[in-house]
KEKE-3310 file (N, C-alpha, C; in steps of 0.2 Angstrom, whole numbers, plus 5000, padded with zeros to 4 digits):
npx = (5707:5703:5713:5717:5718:5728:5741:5740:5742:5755:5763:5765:5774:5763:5766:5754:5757:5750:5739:5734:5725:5717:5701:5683:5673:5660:5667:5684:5695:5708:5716:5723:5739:5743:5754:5754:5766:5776:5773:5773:5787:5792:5782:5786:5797:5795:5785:5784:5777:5763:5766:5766:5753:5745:5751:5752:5764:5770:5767:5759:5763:5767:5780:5787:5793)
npy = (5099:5094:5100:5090:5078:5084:5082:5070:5062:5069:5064:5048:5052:5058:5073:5086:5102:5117:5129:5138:5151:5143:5139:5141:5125:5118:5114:5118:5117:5113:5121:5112:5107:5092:5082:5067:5059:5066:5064:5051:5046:5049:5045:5031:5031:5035:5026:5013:5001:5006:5013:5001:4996:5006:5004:4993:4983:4991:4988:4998:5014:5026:5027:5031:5022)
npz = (6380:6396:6411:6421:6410:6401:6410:6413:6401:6399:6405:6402:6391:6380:6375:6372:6363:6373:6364:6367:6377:6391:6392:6397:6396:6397:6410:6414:6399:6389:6373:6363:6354:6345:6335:6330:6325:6332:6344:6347:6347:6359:6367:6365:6372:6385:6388:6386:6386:6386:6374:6364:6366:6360:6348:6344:6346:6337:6326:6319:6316:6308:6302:6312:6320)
capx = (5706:5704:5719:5722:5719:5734:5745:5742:5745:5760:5765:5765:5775:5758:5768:5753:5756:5745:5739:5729:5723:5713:5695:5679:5667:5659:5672:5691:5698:5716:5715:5731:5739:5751:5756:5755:5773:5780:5773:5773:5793:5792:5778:5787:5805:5795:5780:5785:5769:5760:5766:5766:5746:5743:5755:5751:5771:5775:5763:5756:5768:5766:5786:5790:5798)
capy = (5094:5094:5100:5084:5072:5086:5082:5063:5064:5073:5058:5045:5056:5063:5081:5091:5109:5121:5133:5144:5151:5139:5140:5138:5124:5113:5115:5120:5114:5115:5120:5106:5102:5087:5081:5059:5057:5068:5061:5043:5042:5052:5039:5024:5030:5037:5022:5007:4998:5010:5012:4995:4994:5010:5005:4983:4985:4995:4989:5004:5019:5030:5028:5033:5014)
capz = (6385:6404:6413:6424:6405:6398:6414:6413:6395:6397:6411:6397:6387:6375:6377:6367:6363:6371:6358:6368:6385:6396:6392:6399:6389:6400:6414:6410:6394:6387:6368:6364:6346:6344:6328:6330:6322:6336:6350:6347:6348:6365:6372:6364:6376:6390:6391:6380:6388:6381:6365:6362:6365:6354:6341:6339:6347:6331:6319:6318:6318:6305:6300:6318:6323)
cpx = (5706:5711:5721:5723:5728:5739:5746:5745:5753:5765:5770:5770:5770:5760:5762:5753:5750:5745:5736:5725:5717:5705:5687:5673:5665:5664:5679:5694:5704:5715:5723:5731:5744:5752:5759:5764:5779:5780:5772:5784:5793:5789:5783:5795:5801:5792:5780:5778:5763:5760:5765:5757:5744:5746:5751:5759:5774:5773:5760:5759:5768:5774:5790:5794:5797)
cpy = (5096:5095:5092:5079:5078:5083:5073:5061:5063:5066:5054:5046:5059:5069:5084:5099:5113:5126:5139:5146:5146:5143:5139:5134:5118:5110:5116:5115:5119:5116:5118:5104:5097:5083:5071:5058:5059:5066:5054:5041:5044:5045:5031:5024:5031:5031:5016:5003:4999:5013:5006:4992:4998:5008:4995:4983:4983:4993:4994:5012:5024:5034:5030:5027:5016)
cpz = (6392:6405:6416:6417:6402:6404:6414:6407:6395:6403:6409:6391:6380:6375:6373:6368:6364:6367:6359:6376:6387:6396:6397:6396:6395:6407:6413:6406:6391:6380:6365:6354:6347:6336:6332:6330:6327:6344:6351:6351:6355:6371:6372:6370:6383:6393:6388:6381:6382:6374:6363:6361:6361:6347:6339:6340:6339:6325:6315:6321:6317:6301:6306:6321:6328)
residu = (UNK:UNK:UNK:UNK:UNK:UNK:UNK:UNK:UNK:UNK:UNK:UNK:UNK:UNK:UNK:UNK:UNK:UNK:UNK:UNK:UNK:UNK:UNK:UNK:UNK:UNK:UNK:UNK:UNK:UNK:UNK:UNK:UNK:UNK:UNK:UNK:UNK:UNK:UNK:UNK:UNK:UNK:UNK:UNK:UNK:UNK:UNK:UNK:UNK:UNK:UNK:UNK:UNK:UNK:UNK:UNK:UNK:UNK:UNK:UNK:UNK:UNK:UNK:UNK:UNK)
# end
């Protein structure tokens, strides 16, 4: 992903792991893994807002509440 979408991301709390040095594809991109189930409860304490519009507030969680 673009560095500023990883830094906004990571705002939000989206923390994803980069996995690999900083490329060049079309102007610099972050190569980023995150695993859903670990990054939802992070967004839901850091951006309740937006958990709440990603999630249908918790409809959709993935057992993460």
């Amino acid at each position: 992903m673009e560095p500023a979408l990883h830094r906004l991301l990571g705002r939000f709390g989206a923390a994803f792991e980069q996995i690999g040095p900083t490329v060049d594809y079309h102007g610099e991109r972050i190569p980023c893994l995150g695993d859903v189930s670990d990054i939802l409860p992070t967004i839901k304490r850091v951006a309740r807002p937006v958990w709440e519009l990603m999630t249908e507030a918790g409809r959709y969680t993935c057992g993460t509440g």
